[in-house]
C-alpha positions in Angstrom: 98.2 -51.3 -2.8 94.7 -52.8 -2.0 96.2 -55.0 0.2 97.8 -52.6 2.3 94.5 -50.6 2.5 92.9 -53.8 3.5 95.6 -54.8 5.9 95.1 -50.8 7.3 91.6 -51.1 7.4 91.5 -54.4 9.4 94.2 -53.4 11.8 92.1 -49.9 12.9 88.6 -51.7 12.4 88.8 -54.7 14.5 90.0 -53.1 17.6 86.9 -50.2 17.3 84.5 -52.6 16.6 86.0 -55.5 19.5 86.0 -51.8 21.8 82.2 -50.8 21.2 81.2 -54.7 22.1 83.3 -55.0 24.8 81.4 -51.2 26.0 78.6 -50.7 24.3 76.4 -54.0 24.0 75.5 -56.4 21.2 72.6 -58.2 19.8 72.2 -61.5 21.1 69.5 -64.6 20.3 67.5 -65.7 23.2 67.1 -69.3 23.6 64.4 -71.5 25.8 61.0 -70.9 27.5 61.6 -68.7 30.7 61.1 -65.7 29.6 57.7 -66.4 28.2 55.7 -64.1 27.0 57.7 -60.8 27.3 61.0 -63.0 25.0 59.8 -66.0 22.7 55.9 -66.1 22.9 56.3 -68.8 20.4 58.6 -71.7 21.0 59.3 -72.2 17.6 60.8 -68.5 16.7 63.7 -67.3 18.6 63.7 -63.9 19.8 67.0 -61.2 19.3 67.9 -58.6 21.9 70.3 -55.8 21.8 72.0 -56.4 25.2 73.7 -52.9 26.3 76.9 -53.1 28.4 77.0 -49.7 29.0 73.3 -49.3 30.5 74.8 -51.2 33.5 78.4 -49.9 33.4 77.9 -48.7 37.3 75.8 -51.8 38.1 72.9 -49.5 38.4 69.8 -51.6 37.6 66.0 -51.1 38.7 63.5 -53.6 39.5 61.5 -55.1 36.2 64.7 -54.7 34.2 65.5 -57.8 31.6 69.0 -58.5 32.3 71.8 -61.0 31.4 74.2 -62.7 33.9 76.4 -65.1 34.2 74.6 -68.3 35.5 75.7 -68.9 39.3 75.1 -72.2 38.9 77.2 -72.5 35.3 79.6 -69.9 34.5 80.1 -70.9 31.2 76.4 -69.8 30.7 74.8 -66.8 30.0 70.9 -66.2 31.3 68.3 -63.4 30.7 66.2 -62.8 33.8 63.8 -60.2 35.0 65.4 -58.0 38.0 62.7 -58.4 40.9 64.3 -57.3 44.0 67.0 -55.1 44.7 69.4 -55.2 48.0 67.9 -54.5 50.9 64.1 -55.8 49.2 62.6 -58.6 51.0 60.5 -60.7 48.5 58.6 -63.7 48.9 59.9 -66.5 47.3 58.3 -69.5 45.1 59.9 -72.3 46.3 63.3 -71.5 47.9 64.6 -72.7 50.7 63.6 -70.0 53.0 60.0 -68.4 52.4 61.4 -64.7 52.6 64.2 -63.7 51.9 65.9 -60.0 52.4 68.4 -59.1 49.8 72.4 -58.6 50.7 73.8 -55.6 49.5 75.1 -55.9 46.4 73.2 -58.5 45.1 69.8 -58.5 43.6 67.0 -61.5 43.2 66.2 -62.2 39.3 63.6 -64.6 37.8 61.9 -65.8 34.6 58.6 -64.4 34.0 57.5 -67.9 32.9 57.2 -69.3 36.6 57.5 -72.8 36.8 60.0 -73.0 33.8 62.7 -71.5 34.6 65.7 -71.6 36.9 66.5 -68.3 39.0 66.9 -66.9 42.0 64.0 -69.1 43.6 66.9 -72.1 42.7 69.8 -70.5 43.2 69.0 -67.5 45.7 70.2 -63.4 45.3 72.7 -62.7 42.9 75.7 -60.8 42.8 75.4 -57.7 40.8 79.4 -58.7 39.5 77.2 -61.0 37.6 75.3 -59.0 35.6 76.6 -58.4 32.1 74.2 -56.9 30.0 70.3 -54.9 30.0 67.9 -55.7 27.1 66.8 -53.0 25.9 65.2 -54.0 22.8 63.7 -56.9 20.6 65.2 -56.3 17.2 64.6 -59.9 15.7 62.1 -61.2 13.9 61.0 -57.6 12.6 57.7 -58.3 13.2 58.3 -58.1 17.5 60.8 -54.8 17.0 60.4 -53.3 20.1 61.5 -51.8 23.3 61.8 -53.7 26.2 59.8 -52.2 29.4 60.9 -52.4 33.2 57.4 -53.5 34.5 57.2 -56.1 37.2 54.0 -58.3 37.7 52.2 -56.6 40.9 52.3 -60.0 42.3 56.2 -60.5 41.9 56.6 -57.1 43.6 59.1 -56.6 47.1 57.1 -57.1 50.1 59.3 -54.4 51.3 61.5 -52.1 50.3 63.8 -49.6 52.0 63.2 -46.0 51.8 
């Protein structure tokens, strides 16, 4: 009888629980430097963040959003970045192969807040929003950095110009 339940339990659990990550996000650990200071002020602590699948079901992102995406340049690999521009933006870039750049539709221009270490759109140029996976919306390990994550955008990363 208890294996039965167990057997009954498994069989309706795992495919709810496979469901709600698959839809509504999951808590991931954030590894490396580019993302200083907003994710890992301290190298040697490692930062968690509830990624939410469903906060970008539609694609619908807005500029200073943390984000995660499958790397362009690996797709085995996940990154976090920090949405600057959006299509139709034109941003100044650090570094690129073109000083400005004007954003395609549907594609958007990410980067690490820790310029200098990191490797984003200023290496790989816009990105496909079929990229994006996930938004952070919150810190929630170590307990002592529980907190949400704002959309705010460093006045000197900002679009030189945006459409109306």
């Amino acid at each position: 009888m208890f294996l039965k339940s167990m057997f009954k339990s498994i069989l309706i659990g795992l495919p709810v629980g496979l469901t709600l990550l698959d839809t509504v996000g999951y808590v991931a650990r954030v590894e490396g430097i580019s993302m200083q200071p907003a994710l890992n002020p301290e190298a040697k602590n490692m930062d968690y963040v509830f990624l939410s699948r469903w906060a970008i079901r539609d694609f619908s992102v807005k500029r200073g959003d943390v984000v995660s995406l499958v790397s362009p340049k690996d797709p085995n690999q996940k990154i976090i970045k920090r949405v600057v521009a959006l299509q139709g933006d034109v941003v100044s870039t650090l570094g690129y192969k073109t000083q400005y750049v004007k954003v395609p539709d549907g594609h958007c221009w990410v980067e690490g807040d820790h310029t200098g270490h990191t490797l984003d759109s200023n290496t790989f140029g816009p990105v496909s929003l079929g990229l994006l996976n996930a938004k952070a919306i919150a810190i929630v390990w170590p307990p002592d950095r529980w907190q949400q994550l704002e959309a705010k955008l460093p006045a000197h990363r900002r679009p030189i110009s945006m459409p109306v």
